[in-house]
C-alpha positions in Angstrom: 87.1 189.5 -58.7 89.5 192.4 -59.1 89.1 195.9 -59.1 91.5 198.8 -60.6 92.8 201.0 -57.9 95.7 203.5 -57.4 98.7 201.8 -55.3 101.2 203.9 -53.7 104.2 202.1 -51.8 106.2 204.2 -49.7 109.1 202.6 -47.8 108.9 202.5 -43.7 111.7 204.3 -42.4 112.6 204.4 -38.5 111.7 208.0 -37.9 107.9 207.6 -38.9 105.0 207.8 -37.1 102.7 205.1 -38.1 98.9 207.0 -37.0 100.8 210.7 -38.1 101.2 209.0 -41.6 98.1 207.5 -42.0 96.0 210.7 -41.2 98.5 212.7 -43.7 97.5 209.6 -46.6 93.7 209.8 -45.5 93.6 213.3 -45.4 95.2 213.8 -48.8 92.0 211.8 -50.1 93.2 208.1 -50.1 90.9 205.2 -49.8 92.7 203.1 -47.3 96.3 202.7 -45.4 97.9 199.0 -44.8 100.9 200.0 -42.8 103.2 196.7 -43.0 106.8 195.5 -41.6 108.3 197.4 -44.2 106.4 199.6 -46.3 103.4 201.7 -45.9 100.5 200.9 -48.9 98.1 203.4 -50.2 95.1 202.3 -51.9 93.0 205.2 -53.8 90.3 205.3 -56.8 91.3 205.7 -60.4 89.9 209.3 -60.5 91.4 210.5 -57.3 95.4 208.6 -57.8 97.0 211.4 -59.4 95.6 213.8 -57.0 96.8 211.7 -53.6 99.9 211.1 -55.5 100.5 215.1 -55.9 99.1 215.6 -52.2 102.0 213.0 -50.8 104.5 214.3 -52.7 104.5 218.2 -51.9 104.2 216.6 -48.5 107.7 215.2 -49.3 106.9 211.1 -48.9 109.0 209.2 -51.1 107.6 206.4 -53.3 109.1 202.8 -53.8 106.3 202.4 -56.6 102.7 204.5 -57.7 100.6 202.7 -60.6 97.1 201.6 -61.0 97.0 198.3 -60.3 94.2 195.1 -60.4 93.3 194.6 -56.5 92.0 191.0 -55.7 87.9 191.6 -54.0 89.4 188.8 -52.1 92.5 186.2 -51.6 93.0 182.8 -51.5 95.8 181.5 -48.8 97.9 178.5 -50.4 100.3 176.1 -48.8 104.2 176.0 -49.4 103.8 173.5 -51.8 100.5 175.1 -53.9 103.0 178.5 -53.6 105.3 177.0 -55.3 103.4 176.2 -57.9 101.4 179.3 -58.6 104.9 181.3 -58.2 106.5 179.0 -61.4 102.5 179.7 -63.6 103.3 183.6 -62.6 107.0 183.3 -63.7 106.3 181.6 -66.8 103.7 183.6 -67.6 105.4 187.0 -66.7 108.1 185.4 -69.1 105.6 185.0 -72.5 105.9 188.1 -74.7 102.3 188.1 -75.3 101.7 188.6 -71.8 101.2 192.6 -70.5 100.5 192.1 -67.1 99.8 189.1 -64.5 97.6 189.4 -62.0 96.8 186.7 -58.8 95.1 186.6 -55.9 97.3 183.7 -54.1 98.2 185.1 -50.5 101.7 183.3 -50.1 102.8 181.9 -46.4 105.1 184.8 -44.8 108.3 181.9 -45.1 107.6 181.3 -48.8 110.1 183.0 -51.0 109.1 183.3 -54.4 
């Protein structure tokens, strides 16, 4: 249902070419490029993260995040009112000290704000 990858967010700026940066991510060894309104996503491996990370950074890209993450095989769109509801479980959970990390694959409606 999920898988661990590497996730590398770097923030869009004006001045960047969308096809230039994906060939510079794919050539540094990275498993796939989402380019999105306002951030560029790099998924990689386990084994190769810390090596794409280096890769991007001597190439001077800035990151908004870089972890290894749970990716969802697969996501489940929900309605504003079913959003609403699965955003309060993740809150709540997110809030309980016995809780590390939370993890969903609920793909949210582009007007919901969580």
């Amino acid at each position: 249902m999920f898988q661990a990858k590497g996730q590398i967010v770097i923030e869009r700026k004006e001045d960047m070419d969308e096809d230039e940066i994906m060939m510079q991510v794919l050539d540094a060894g990275a498993e796939d490029f989402i380019a999105e309104e306002e951030v560029f996503e790099v998924i990689t491996t386990v084994e190769d993260f810390g090596t794409v990370r280096e890769k991007l950074e001597e190439q001077g890209f800035e990151f908004l995040s870089a972890d290894i993450t749970m990716i969802p095989d697969n996501t489940v769109a929900v309605d504003m009112e079913t959003a609403g509801k699965v955003q309060r479980l993740i809150d709540k959970l997110e809030d309980d000290d016995d809780v590390q990390d939370v993890y969903h694959n609920a793909e949210f409606p582009e007007e919901f704000e969580g």
